[in-house]
N, C-alpha and C positions, 0 to 999 in steps of 0.2 A: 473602697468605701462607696456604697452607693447613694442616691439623693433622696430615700423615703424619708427621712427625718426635716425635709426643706421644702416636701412639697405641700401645700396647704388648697382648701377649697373654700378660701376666701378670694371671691376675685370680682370683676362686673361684667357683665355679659351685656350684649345686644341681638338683634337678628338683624342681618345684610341687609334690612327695609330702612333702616334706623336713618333720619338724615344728619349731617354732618354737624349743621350746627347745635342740634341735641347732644354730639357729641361734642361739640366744643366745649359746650355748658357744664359736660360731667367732668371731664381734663380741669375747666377752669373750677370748681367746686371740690376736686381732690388734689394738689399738688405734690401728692408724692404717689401719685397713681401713673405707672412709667403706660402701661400698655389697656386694652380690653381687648375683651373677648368675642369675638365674633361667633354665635351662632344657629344656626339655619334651621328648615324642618325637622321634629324631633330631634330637638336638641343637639345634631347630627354639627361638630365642630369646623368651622369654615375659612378661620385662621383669625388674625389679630388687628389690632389699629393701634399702633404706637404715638406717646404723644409727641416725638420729634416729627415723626411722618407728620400730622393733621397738619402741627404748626409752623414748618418748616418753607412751607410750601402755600400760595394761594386758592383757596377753594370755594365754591360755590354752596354756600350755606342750605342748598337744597337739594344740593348731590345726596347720594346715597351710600352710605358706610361701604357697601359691597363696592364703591370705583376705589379704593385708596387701602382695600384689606391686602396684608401682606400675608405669603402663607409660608410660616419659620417651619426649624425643625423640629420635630419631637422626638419625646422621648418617657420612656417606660420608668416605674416606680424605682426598678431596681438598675436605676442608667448608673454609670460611673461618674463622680464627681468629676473627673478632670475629662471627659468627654463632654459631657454637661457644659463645662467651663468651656472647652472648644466651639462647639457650637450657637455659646452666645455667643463669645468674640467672631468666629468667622459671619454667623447671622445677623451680626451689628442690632441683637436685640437685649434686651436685659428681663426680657421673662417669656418661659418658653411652657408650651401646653405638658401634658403629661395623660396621656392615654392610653389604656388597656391593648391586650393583645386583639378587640374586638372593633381597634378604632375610636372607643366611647372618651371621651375625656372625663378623667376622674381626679383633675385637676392644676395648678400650673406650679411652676419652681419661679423665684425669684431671684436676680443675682447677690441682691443683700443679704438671704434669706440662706442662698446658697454659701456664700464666705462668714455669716455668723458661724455655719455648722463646723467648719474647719480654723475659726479663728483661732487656736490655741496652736493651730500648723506653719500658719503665714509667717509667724517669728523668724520662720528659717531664712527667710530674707529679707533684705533691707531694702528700703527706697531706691538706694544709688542700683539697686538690683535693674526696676522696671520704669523707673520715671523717663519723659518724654524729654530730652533738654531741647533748647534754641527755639520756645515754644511762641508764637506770635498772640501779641497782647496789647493793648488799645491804654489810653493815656485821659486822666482824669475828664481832659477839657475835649478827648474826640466827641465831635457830634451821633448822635443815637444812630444816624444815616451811615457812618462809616461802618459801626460797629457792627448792625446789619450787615453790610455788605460782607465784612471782614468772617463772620460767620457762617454767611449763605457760601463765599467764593471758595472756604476750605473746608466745607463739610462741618463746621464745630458746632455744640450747643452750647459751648460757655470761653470764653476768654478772660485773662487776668489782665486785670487794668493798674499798671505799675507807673507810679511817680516818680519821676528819676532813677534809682536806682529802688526805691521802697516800696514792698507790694502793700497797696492798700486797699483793692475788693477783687471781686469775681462777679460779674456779670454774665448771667447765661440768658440763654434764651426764651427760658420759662420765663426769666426777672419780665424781659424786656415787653412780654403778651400780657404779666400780669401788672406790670404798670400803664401801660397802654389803655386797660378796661378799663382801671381804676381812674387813670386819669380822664378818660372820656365819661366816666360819671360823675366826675368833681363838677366839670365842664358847662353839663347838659341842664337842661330843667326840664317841665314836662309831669307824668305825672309820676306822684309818688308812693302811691299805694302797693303796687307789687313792688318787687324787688327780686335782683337776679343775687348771683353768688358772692358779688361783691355789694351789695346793697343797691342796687343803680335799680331805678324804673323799669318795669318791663311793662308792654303789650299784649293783652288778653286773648290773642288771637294767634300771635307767633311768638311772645315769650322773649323779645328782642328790646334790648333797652333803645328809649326811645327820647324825644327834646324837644329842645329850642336851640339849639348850641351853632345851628347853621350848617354850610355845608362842611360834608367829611372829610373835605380836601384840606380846609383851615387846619383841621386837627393835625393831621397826617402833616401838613409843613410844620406844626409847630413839633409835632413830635421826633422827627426826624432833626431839626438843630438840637433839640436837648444835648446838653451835656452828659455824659458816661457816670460822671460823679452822682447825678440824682437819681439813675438806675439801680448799679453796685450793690454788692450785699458786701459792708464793711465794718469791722474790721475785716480785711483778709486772714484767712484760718492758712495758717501754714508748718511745715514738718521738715525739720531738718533729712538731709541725707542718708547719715545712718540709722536711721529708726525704722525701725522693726515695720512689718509691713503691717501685723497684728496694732498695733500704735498706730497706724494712719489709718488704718479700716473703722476703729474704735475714734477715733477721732472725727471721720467724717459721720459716723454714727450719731456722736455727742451732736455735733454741729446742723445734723440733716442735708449735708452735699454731698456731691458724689463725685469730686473732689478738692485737691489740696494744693497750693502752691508749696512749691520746692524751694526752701531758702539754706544752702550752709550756715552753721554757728559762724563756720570763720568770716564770710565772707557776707554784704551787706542784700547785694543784689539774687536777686530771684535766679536759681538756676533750672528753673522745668517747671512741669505740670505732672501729678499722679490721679488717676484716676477710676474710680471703681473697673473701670476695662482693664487697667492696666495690672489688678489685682487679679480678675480674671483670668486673664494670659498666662498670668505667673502660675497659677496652678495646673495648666497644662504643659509647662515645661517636667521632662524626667530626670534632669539634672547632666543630660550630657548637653555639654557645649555646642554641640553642633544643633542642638534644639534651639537655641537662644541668637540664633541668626537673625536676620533681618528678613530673611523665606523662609514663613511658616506653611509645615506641607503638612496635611491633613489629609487618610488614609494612607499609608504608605505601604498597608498590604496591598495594596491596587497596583503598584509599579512592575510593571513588567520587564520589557526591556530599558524602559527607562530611569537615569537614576534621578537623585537627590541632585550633585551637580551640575548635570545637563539641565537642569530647571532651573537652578544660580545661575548658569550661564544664561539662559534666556532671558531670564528678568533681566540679568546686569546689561545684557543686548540694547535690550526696549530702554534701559536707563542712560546709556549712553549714547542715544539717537537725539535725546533732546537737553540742551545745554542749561535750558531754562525750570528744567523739574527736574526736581530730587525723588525716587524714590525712596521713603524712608523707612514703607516696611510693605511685605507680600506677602500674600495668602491664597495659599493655592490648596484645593479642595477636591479630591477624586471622591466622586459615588459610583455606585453600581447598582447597574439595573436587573434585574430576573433575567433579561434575554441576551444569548449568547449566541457566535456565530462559529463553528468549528472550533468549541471549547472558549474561545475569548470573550470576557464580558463585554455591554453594554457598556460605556463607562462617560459619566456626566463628568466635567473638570470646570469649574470655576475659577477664576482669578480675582482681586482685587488688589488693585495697587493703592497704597494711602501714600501721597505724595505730596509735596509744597503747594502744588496746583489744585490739590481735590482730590475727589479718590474715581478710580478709573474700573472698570470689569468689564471683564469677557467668559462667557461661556459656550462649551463644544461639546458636542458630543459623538462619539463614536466606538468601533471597535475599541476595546485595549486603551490603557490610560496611555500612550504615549500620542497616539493622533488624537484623544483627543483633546491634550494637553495643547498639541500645536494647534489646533483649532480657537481654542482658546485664548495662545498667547499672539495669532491672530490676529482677532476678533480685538481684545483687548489693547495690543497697538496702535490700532487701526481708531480707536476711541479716543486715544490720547492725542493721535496725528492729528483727529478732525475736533477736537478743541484746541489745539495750538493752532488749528488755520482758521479760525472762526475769524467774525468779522473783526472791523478795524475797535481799535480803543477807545474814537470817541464812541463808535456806536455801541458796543459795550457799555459804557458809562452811560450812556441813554439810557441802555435796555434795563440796567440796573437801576437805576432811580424808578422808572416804570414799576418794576418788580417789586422794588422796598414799598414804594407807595402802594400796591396792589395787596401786601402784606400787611400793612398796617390799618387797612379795611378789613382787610378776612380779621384779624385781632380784635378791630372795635365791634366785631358781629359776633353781641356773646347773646347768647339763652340760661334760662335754669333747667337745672336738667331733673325736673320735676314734672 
């Protein structure tokens, strides 16, 4: 089945000039606008800005769209769905461009967009199928500062904040930027004639809400002790284990998240996280078990002399070098390039490891996917050794408080994106 029925030329475009915080302005104005579109002279397509990337991360509101574009895969009208699906999951994006054989973009696939078309498929498996168990989750009364932190240090956009054993919200990381503006406009006074996306004063000149409220430091300490409770989107929406994957996709649909806590009937306490990725995933398995490993290998007509195993064993290598991370799942990636050297291709090999620490990559390239596989795995070693030797804990805890407060400026620096 191919994706022309999922790709659409509804989307929002920019060109590389565009500055950041105009784009923060449209993110904070659509909330369920995952990515945009970057692009250049004559329309000539230049790749994407996703809203984890802007918000994720601190940036200089008068940067330029072009420092922070990321450039995903694409893919043609007639791509395969479960390729499609591969490609977000390995590209950690959830909407990818779609261009003609001439390069031109004629428009993007969405991953909602992309599992509505097959929801009447996803029945075939259940939750206990792909949910995350042993998933780390923050506590009604943690301070807004932890939960930040707990977010930034594992790669997440969202954690479930569980009361004792009872799941009671989901906090992500959109919640936490759009309470942030909100509350810095409750806060502020000034003037009140414009107004940005959430209502708040803006300035005639740069479109930036503006006050009396004092310095921006005050805010940021006070928003940083918040309690988890006044962030939260609660009740928590949750799915027992065996229900259908078509019943939890349709459910995040009713609810508008992009995912679900995992609670058994029998049982009181939360057992995992599902999440639109993880519905993703699933569609790219072919139903043999050795697909459903913990190493996901992507191109496997690229292996030459090397196999599937040899690559298990390498990850589980790198896994047992460090006592303190888990690897809990791998994705490794062969392309190939036009140029060949005595019949052997060019071949680009990426890694990403998603671990308890963060997620880690390396990429290599070289003759033949087997060197450049070790190049890769490497490279990617080598990334995880030099975060495990990084400086001491208190200095970390420094540099993290530093970083949250630095983040929670870039958040009260909103615009309209008008």
């Amino acid at each position: 089945m191919d994706i022309a029925d999922a790709v659409t030329t509804e989307y929002v475009d920019v060109n590389p000039g565009t500055r950041l915080g105009k784009i923060r302005g449209i993110f904070d104005g659509d909330q369920t606008l995952e990515a945009i579109v970057v692009r250049g002279e004559s329309d000539k397509f230049e790749g994407i800005v996703t809203r984890k990337d802007l918000v994720s991360s601190h940036h200089d509101p008068e940067a330029k769209v072009r420092s922070v574009v990321r450039h995903p895969p694409t893919v043609a009208r007639d791509e395969d769905v479960r390729e499609t699906a591969r490609l977000m999951v390995e590209g950690q994006v959830k909407m990818l461009p779609v261009l003609d054989d001439d390069g031109v973009l004629r428009g993007v696939v969405n991953a909602k967009d992309l599992l509505e078309m097959v929801q009447d498929n996803l029945g075939a498996l259940d939750v206990s199928d792909v949910y995350t168990e042993d998933v780390v989750s923050v506590e009604p009364d943690t301070v807004l500062g932890k939960v930040i932190h707990t977010i930034r240090t594992h790669k997440f956009t969202r954690v479930p904040v569980i009361d004792g054993t009872d799941a009671v919200g989901m906090i992500s990381l959109y919640d936490l930027v759009d309470f942030t503006t909100r509350k810095m406009t409750q806060e502020q006074g000034g003037n009140n004639n414009a107004t940005d996306s959430f209502g708040g004063g803006v300035s005639k000149s740069q479109g930036r809400t503006h006050g009396g409220w004092g310095e921006r430091s005050g805010l940021e300490a006070t928003m940083t002790n918040l309690p988890a409770r006044d962030v939260m989107n609660s009740p928590a929406a949750t799915i027992p284990l065996d229900a259908g994957l078509d019943e939890a996709f349709a459910k995040m649909q009713d609810h508008g998240y992009s995912s679900l806590i995992v609670v058994p009937e029998e049982f009181e306490s939360p057992a995992g996280i599902v999440t639109i990725t993880d519905l993703l995933r699933a569609l790219t398995w072919t139903g043999d078990q050795e697909q459903r490993s913990d190493v996901q290998v992507f191109g496997v007509d690229l292996l030459d002399v090397l196999s599937r195993e040899e690559i298990v064993e390498r990850i589980d290598e790198i896994d047992g070098k460090y006592k303190d991370m888990d690897i809990l799942e791998a994705n490794v990636r062969f392309h190939k390039h036009k140029e060949q050297h005595r019949g052997t291709p060019f071949v680009r090999c990426t890694i990403r490891l998603f671990t308890d620490e963060g997620l880690f990559s390396g990429t290599g390239e070289e003759y033949g996917a087997q060197a450049a596989f070790k190049n890769a795995a490497d490279i990617v070693e080598r990334n995880a050794l030099d975060d495990k030797e990084r400086e001491s804990p208190r200095h970390q805890m420094e540099q993290e408080r530093e970083r949250t407060a630095e983040l929670v400026e870039w958040w009260t620096t909103t615009e309209t994106s008008s």
